[in-house]
N, C-alpha and C positions, 0 to 999 in steps of 0.2 A: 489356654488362657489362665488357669489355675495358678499354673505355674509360672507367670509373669502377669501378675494382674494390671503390672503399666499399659500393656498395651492394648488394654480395652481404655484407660483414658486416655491416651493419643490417641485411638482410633475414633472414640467419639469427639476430640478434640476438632480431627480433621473434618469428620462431617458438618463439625458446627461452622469451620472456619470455610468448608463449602458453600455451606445456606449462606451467611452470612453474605459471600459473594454474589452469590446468586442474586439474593434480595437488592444487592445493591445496584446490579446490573439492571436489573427491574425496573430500579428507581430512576436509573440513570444511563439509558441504553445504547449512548457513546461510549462509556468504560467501554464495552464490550471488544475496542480495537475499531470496527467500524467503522465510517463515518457514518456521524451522528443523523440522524433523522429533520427534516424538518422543521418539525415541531418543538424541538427539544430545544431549548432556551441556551442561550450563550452559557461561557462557565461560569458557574456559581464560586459561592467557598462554600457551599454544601456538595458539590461535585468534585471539588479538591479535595475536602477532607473522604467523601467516599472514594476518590483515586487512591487517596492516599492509603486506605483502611484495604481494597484489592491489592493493589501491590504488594503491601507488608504482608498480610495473608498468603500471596503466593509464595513470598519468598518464608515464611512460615510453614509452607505446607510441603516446597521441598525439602526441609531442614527436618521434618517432621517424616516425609518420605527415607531419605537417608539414614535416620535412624535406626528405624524398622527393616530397613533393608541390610546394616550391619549386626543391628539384633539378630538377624534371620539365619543369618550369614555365619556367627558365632554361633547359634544354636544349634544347626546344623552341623557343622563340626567339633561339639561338643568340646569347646577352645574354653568354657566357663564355667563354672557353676551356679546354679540359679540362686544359690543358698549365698552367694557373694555379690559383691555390684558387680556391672558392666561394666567390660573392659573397655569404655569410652566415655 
């Protein structure tokens, strides 16, 4: 990690952008895919915009996956040098 310190902020990026799901799914625990429970009130626009904030996050967190996975990838074949940007 010394030697790329970005990817201690993606990686704390992605845990944040986990909780954050998490929380939301908590709140609202239809997102989850499911059918909804019960009790759980018809849609909101507080449950749209929390749909909206998991989605974006997911497709967030695989963008943020793939990064790290061709970072990994160039690392490993030592295709860069740290001391230049990424070749992406």
């Amino acid at each position: 990690m010394a030697q790329a310190p970005e990817l201690v902020a993606l990686h704390a990026l992605m845990h944040a952008l986990e909780l954050t799901t998490r929380a939301l799914i908590a709140a609202h625990p239809d997102l989850d895919g499911d059918e909804a429970p019960y009790w759980v009130a018809s849609a909101s626009r507080r449950r749209q915009t929390a749909l909206c904030i998991v989605n974006n996050a997911s497709r967030f967190k695989a963008l943020i996956e793939r990064h790290l996975a061709q970072f990994s990838a160039c690392s490993e074949n030592n295709d860069f040098d740290l001391e230049e940007d990424l070749p992406f």
